[in-house]
DSSP file (Angstrom, degrees, kcal/mol; ACC not computed):
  #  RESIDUE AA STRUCTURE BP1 BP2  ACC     N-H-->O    O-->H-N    N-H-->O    O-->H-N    TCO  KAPPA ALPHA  PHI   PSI    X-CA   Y-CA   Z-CA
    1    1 A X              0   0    0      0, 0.0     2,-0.5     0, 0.0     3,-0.2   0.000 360.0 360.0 360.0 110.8  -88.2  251.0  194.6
    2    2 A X        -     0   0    0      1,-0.2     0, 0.0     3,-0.0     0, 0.0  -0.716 360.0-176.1 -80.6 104.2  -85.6  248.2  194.7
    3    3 A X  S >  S+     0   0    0     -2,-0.5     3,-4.9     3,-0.1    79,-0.3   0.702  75.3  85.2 -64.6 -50.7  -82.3  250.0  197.1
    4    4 A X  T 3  S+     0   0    0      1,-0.3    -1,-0.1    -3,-0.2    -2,-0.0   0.688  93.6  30.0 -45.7 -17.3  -80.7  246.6  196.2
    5    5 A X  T 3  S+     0   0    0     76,-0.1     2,-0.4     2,-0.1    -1,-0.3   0.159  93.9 115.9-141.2  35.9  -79.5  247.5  193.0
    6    6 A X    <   -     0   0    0     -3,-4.9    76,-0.6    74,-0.1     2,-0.2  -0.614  65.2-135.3 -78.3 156.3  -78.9  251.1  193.8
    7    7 A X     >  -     0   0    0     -2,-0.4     4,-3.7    74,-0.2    73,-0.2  -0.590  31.9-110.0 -89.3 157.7  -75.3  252.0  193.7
    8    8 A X  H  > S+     0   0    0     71,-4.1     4,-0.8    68,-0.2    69,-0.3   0.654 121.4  57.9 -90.0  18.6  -74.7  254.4  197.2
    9    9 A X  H  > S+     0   0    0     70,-0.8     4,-3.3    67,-0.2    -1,-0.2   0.775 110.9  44.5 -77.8 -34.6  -74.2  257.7  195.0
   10   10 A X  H  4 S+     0   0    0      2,-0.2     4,-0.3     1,-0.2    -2,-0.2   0.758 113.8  47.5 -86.2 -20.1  -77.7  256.7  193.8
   11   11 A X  H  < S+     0   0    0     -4,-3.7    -1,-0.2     2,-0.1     3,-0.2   0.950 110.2  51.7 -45.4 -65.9  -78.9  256.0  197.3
   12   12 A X  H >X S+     0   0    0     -4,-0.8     3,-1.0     1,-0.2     4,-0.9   0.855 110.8  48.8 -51.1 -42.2  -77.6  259.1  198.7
   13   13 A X  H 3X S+     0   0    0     -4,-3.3     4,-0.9     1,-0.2    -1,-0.2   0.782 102.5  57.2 -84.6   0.0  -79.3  261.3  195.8
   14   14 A X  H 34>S+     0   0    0     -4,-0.3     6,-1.6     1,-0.2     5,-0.8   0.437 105.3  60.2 -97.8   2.0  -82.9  259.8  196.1
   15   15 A X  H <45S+     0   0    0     -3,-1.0     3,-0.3     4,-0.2    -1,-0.2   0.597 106.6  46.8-103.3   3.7  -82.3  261.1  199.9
   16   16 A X  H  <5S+     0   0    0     -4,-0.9    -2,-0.2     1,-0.1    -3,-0.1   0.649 112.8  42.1 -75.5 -18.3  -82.0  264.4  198.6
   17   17 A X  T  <5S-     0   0    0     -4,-0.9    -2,-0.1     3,-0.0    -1,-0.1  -0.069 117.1-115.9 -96.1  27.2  -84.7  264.5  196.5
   18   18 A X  T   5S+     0   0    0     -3,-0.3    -3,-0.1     1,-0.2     3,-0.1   0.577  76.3 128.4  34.2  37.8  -86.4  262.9  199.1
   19   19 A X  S   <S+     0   0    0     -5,-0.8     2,-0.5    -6,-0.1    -4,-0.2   0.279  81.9  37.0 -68.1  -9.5  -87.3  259.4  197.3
   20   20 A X  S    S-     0   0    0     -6,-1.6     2,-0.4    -8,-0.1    -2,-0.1  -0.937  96.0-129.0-149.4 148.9  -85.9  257.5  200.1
   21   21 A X        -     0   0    0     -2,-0.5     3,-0.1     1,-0.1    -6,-0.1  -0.841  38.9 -80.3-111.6 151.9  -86.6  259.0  203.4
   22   22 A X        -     0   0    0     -2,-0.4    -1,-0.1    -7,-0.1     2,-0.1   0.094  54.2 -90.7 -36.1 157.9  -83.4  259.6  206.2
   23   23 A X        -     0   0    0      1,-0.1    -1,-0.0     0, 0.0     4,-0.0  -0.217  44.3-110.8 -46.0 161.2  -82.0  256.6  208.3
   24   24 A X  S >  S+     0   0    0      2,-0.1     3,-1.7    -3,-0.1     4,-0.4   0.738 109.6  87.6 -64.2 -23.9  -84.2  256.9  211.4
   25   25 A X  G >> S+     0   0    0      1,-0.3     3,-8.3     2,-0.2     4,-1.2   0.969  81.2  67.7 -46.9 -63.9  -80.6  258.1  213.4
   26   26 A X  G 34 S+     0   0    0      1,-0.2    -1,-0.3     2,-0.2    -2,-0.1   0.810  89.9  54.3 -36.5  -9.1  -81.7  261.5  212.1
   27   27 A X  G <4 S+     0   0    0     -3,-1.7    -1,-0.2     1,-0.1     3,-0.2   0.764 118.2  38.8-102.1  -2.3  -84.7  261.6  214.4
   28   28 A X  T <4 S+     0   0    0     -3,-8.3     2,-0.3    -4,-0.4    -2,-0.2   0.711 132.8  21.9 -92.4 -22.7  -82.2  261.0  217.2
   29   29 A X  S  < S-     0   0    0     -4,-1.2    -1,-0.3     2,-0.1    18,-0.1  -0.892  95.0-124.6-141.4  89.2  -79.2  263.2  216.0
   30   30 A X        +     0   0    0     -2,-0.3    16,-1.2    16,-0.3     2,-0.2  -0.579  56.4 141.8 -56.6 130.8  -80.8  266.1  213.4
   31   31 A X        -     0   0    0     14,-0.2    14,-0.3    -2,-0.1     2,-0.2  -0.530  28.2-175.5-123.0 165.3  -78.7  265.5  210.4
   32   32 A X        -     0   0    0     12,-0.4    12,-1.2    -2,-0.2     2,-0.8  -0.849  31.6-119.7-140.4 143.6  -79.6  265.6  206.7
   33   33 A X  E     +A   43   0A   0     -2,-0.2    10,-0.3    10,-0.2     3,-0.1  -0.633  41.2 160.6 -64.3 109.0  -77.8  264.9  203.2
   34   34 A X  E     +     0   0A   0      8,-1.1     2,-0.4    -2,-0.8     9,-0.2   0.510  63.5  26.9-117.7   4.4  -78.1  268.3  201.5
   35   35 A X  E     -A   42   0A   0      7,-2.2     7,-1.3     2,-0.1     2,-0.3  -0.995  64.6-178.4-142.6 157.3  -75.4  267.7  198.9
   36   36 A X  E     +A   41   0A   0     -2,-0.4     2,-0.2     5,-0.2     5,-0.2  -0.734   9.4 158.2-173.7 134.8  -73.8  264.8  197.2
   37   37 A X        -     0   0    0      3,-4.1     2,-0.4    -2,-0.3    40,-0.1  -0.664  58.4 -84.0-125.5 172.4  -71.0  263.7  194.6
   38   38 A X  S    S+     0   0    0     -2,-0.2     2,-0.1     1,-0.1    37,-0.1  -0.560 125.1  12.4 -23.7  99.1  -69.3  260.8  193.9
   39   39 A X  S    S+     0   0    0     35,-0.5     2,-0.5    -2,-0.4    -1,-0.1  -0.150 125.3  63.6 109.2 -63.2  -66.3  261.1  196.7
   40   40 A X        +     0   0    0     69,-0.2    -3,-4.1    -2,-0.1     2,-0.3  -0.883  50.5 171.6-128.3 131.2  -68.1  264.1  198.7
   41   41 A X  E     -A   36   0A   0     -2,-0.5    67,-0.5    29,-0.3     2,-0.4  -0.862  15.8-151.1-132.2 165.5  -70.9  264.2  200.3
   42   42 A X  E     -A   35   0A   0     -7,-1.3    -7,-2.2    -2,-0.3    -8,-1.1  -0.981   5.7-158.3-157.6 139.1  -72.4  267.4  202.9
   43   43 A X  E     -A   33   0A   0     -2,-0.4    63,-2.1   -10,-0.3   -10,-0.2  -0.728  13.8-148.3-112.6 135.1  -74.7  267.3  205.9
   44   44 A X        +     0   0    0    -12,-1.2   -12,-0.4    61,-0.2    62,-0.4  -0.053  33.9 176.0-103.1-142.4  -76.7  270.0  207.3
   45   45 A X        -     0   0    0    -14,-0.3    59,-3.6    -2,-0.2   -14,-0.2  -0.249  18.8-161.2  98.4 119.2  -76.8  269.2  211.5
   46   46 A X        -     0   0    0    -16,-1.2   -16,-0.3    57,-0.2    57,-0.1  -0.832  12.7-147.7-142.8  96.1  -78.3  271.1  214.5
   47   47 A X        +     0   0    0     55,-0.4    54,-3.8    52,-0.3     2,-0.2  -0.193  35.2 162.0 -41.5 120.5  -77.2  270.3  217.8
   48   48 A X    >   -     0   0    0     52,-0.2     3,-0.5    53,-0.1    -1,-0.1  -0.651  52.5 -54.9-131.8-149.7  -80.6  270.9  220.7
   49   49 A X  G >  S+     0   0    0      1,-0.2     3,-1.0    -2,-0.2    -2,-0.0   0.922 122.4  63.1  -8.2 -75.5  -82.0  270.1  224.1
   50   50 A X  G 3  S+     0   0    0      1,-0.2     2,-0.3     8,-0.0    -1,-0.2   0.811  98.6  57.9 -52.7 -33.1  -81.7  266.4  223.7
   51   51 A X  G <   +     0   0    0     -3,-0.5     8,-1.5     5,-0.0    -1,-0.2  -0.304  69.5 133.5-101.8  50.4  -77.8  266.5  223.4
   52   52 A X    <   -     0   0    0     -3,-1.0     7,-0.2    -2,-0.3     2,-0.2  -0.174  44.7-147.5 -88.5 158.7  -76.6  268.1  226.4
   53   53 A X    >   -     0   0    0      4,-0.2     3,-0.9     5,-0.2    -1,-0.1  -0.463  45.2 -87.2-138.1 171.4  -73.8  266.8  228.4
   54   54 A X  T 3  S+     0   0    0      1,-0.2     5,-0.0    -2,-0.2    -2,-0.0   0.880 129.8  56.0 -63.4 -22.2  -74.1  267.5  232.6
   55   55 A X  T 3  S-     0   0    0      2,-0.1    -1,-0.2     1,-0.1     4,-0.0   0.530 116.9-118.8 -92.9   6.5  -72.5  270.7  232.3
   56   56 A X  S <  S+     0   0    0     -3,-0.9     2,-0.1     1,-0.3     3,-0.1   0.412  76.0 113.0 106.0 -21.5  -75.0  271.8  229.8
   57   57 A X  S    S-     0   0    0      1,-0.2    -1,-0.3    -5,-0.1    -4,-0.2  -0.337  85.5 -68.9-102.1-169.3  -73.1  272.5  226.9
   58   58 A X        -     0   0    0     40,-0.6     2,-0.3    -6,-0.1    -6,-0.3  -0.317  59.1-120.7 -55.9 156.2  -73.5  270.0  223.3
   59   59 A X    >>  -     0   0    0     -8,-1.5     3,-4.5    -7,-0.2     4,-0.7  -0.789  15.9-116.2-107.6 139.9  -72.1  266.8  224.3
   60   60 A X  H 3> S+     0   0    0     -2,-0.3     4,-1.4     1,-0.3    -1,-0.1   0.471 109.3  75.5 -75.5  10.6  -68.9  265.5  222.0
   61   61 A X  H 3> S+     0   0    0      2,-0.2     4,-3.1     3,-0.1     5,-0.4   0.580  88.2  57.3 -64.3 -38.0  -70.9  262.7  220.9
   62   62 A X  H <> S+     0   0    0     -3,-4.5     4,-1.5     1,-0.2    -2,-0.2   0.960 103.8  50.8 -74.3 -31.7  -72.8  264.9  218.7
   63   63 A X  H  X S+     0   0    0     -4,-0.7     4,-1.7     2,-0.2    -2,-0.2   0.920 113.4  45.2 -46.2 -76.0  -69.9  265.9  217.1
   64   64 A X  H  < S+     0   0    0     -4,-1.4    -1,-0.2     2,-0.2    -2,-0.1   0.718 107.2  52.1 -17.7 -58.3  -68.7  262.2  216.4
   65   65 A X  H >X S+     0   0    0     -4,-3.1     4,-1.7     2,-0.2     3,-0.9   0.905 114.8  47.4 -89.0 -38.4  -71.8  260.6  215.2
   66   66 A X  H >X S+     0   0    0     -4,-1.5     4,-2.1    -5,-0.4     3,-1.0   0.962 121.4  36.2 -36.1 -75.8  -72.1  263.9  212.3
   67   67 A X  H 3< S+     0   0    0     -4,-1.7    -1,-0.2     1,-0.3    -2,-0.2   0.249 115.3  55.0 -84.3  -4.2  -68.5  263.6  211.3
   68   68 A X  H <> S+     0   0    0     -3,-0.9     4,-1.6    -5,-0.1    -1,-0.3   0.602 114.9  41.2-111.9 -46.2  -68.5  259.6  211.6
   69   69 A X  H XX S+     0   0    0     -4,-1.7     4,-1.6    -3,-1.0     3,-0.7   0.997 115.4  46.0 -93.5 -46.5  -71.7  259.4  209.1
   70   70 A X  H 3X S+     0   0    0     -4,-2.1     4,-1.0     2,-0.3    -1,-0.3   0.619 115.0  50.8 -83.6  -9.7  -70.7  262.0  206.5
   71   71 A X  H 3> S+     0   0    0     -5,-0.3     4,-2.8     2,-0.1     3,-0.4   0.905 120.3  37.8 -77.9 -47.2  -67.0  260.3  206.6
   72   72 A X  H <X S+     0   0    0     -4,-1.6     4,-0.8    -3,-0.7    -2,-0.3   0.929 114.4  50.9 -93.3 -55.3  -68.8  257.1  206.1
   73   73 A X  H  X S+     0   0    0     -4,-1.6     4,-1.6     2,-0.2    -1,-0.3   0.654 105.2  57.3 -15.1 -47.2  -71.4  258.3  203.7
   74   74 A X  H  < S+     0   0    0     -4,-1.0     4,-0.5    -3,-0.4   -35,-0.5   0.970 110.5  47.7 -63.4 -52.3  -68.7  260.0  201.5
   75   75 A X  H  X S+     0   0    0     -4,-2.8     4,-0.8     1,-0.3    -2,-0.2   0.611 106.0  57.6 -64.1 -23.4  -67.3  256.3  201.3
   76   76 A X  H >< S+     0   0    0     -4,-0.8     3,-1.8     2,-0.3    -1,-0.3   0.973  98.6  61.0 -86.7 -67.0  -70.8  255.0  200.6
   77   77 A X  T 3< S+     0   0    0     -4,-1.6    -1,-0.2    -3,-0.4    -2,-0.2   0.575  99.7  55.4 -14.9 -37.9  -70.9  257.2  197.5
   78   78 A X  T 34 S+     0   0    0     -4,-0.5    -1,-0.4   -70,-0.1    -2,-0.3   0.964  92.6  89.4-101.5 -39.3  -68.1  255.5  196.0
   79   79 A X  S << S-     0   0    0     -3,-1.8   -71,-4.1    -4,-0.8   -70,-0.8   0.051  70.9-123.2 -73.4 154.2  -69.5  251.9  196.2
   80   80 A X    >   -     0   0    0    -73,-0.2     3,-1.5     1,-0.2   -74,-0.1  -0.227  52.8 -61.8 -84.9 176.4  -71.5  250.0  193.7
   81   81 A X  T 3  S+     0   0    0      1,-0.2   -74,-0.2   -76,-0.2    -1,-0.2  -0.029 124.5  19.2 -63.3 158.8  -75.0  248.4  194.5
   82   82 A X  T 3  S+     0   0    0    -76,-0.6    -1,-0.2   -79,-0.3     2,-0.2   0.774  95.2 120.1  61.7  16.8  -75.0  245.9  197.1
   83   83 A X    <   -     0   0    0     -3,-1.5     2,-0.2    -7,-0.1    -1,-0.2  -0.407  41.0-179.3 -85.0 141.7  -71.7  247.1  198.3
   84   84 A X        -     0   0    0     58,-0.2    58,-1.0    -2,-0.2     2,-0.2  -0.937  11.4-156.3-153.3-159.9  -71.8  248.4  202.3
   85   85 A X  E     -B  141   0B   0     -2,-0.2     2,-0.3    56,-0.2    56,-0.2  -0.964   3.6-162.0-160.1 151.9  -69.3  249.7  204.5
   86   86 A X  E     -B  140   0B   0     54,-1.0    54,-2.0    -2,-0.2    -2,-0.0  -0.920  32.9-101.3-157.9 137.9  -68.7  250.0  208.9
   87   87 A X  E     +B  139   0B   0     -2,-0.3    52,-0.2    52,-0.3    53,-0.1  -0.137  39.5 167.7 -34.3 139.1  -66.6  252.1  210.9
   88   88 A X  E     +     0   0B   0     50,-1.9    -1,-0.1    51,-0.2    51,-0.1   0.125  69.8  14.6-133.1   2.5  -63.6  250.6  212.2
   89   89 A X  E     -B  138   0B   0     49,-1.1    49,-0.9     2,-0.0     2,-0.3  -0.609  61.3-167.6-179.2 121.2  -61.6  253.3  213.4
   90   90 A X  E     -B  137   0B   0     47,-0.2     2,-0.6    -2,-0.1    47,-0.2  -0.757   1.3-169.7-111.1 117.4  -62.9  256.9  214.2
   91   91 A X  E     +B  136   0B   0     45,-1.7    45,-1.5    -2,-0.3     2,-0.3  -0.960  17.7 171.8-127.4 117.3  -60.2  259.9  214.9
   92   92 A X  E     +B  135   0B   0     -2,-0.6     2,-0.3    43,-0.2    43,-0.2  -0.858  16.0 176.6-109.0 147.9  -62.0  263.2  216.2
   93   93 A X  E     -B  134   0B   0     41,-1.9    41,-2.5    -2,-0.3     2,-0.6  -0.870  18.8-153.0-148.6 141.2  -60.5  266.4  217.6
   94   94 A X  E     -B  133   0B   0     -2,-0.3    39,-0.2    39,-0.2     3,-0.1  -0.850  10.9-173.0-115.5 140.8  -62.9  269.1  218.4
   95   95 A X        +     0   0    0     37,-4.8     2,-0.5    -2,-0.6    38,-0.2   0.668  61.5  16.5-107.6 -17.1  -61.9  272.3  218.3
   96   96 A X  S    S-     0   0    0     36,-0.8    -1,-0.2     0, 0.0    36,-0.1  -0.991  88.5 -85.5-154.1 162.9  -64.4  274.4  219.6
   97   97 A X        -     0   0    0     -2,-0.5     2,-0.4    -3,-0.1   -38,-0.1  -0.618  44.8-117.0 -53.6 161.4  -67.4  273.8  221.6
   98   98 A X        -     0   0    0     34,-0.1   -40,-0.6    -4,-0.0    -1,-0.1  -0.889  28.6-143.7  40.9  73.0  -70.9  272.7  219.5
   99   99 A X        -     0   0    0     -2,-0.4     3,-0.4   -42,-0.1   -52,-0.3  -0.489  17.9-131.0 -74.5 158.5  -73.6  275.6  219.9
  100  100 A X  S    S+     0   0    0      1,-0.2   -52,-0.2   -54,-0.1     3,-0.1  -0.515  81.3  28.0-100.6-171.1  -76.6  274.1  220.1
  101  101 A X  S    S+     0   0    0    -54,-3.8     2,-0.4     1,-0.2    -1,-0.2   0.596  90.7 114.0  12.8  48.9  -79.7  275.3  218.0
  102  102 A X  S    S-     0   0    0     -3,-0.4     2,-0.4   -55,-0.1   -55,-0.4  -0.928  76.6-112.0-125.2 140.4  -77.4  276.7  215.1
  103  103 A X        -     0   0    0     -2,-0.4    24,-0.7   -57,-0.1     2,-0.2  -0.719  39.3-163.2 -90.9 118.8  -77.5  275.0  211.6
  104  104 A X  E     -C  126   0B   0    -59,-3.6     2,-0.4    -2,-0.4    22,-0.2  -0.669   6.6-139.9-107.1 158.8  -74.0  273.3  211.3
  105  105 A X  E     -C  125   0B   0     20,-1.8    20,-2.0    21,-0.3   -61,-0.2  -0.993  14.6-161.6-125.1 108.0  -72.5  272.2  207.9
  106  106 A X        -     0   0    0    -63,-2.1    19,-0.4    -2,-0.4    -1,-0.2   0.561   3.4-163.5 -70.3-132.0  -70.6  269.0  207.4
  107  107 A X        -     0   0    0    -66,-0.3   -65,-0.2    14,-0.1   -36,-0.1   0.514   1.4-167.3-174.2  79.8  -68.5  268.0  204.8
  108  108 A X        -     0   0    0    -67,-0.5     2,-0.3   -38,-0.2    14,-0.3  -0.096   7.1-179.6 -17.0 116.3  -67.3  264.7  203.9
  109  109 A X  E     -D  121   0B   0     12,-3.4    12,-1.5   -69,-0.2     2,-0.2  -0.997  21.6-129.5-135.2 153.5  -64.3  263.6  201.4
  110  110 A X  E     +D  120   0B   0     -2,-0.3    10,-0.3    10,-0.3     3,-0.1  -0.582  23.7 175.4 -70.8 151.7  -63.0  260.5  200.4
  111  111 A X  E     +     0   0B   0      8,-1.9     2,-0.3     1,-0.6     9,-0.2   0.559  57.2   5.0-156.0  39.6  -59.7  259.9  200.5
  112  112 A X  E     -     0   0B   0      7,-0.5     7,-2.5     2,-0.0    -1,-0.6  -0.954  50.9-177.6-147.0 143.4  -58.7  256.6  199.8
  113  113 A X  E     +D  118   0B   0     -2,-0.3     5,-0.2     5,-0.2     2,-0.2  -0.774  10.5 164.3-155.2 112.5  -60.6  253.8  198.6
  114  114 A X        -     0   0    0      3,-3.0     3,-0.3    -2,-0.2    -2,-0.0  -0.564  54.8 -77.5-117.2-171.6  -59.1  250.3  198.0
  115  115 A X  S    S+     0   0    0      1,-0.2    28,-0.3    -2,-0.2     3,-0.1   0.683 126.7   8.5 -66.8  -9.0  -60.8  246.9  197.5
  116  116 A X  S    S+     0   0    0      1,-0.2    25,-1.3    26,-0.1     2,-0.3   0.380 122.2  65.6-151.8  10.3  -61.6  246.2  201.0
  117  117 A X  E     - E   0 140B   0     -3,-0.3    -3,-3.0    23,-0.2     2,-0.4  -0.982  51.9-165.3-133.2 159.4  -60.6  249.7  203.0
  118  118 A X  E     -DE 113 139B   0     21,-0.9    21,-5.9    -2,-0.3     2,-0.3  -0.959   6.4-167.3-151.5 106.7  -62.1  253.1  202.8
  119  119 A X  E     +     0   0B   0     -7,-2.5    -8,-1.9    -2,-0.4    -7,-0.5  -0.904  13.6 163.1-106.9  93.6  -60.5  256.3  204.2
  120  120 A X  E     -D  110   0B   0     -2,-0.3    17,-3.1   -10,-0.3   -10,-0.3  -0.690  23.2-151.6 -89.9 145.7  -62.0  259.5  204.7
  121  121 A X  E     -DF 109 136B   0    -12,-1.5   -12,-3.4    -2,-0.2     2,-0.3  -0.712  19.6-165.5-139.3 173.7  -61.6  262.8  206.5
  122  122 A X  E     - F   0 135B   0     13,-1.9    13,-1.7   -14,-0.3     2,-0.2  -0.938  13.3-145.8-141.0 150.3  -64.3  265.5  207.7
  123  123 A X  E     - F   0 134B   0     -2,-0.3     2,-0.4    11,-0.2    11,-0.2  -0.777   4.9-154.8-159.2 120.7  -65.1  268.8  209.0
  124  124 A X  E     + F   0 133B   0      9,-1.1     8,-2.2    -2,-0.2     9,-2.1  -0.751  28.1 176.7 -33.4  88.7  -67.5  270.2  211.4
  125  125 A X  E     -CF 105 131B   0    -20,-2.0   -20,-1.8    -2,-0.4     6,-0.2  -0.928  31.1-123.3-130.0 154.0  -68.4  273.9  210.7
  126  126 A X  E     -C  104   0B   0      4,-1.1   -21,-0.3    -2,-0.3   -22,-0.2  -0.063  46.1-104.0 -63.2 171.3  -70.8  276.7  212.1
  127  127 A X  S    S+     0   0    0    -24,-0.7    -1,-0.1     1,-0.2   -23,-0.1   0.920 119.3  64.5 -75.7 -37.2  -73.0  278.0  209.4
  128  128 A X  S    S-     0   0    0      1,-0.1    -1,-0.2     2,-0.1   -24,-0.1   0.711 125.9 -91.9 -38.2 -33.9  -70.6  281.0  209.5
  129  129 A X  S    S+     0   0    0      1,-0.3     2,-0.4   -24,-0.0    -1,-0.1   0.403  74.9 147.5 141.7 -25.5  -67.9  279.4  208.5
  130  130 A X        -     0   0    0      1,-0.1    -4,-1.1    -5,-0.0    -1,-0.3  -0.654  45.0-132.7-102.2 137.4  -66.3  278.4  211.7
  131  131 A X  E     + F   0 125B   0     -2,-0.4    -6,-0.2    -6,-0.2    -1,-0.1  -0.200  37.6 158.5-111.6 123.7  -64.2  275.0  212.1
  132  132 A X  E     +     0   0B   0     -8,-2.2   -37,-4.8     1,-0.3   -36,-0.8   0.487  62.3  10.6-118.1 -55.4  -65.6  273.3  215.4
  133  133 A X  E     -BF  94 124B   0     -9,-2.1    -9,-1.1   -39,-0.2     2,-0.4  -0.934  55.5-165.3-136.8 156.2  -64.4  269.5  214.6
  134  134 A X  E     -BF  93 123B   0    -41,-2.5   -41,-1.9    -2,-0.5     2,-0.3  -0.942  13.6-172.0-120.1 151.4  -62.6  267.8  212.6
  135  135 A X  E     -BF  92 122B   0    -13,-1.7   -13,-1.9    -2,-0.4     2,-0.5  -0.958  22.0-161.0-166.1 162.2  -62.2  263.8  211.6
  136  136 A X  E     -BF  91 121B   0    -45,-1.5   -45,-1.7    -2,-0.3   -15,-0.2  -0.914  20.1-178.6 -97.8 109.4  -60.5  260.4  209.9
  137  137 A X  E     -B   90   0B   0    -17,-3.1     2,-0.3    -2,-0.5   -17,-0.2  -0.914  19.9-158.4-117.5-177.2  -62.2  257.1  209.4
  138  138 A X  E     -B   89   0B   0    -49,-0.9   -50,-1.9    -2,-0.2   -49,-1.1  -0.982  19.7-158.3-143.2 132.6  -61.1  254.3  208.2
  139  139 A X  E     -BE  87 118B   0    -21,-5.9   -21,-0.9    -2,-0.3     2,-0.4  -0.754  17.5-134.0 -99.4 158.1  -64.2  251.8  206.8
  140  140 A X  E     -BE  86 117B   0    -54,-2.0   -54,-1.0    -2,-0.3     2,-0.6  -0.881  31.3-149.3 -93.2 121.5  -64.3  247.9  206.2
  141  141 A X  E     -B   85   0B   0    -25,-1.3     2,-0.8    -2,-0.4   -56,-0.2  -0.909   4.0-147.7-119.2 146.2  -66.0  247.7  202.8
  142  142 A X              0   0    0    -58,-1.0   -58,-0.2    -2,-0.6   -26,-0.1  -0.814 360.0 360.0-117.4  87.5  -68.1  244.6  202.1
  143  143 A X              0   0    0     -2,-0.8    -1,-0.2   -28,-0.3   -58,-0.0   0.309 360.0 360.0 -62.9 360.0  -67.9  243.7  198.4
């Protein structure tokens, strides 16, 4: 299997049908791609142990690096093969603490994408329903 002349919608869906296995971050920060369009892409995410802050509770890092790859992931979606993409400016606000060992839901959107930037927004949610972070990037895309 040649990635090199996948397009990233076609990346992203052979890691949901588990033809391409996860980045390795996911064995540092569980995440997975459990949905994916053109434009929008969704993450499942579980905060444990390992991501503690001193005071105990999820650390706002976890928060970040979720909402940072499903922004950047939705942006991926939209490029053709041999296309990439990198953070260059991250806007968080977290809204509620980050339980840990609860299956969280991500959700990516594009929502701009011009020849050489890529803008996207994000949202951090409990499985329930309930809105923990939110975020903006903005990507450098390398045609």
């Amino acid at each position: 299997m040649n990635i090199e002349t996948f397009s990233g919608l076609e990346i992203l869906q052979a890691m949901v049908s588990k033809d391409l296995p996860i980045p390795s971050m996911c064995d540092t920060l569980p995440m997975e791609v459990i949905k994916v369009e053109k434009g929008k892409v969704s993450f499942k995410a579980m905060a444990n142990e390992k991501h503690l802050n001193p005071m105990g509770g999820v650390h706002g890092g976890f928060a970040a690096t979720v909402l940072d790859s499903v922004t950047g992931c939705a942006i991926h979606s939209m490029l053709d093969a041999g296309e990439g993409y990198g953070t260059i400016d991250l806007n968080i606000k977290m809204v509620r603490p980050v339980p840990k060992n609860e299956r969280l839901i991500a959700e990516g959107t594009v929502i701009n994408i011009s020849k050489s930037l890529g803008i996207s927004e994000a949202k951090l949610k409990s499985e329930k329903g309930k809105l923990l972070a939110t975020a903006t990037v903005t990507c450098m895309i390398f045609r």
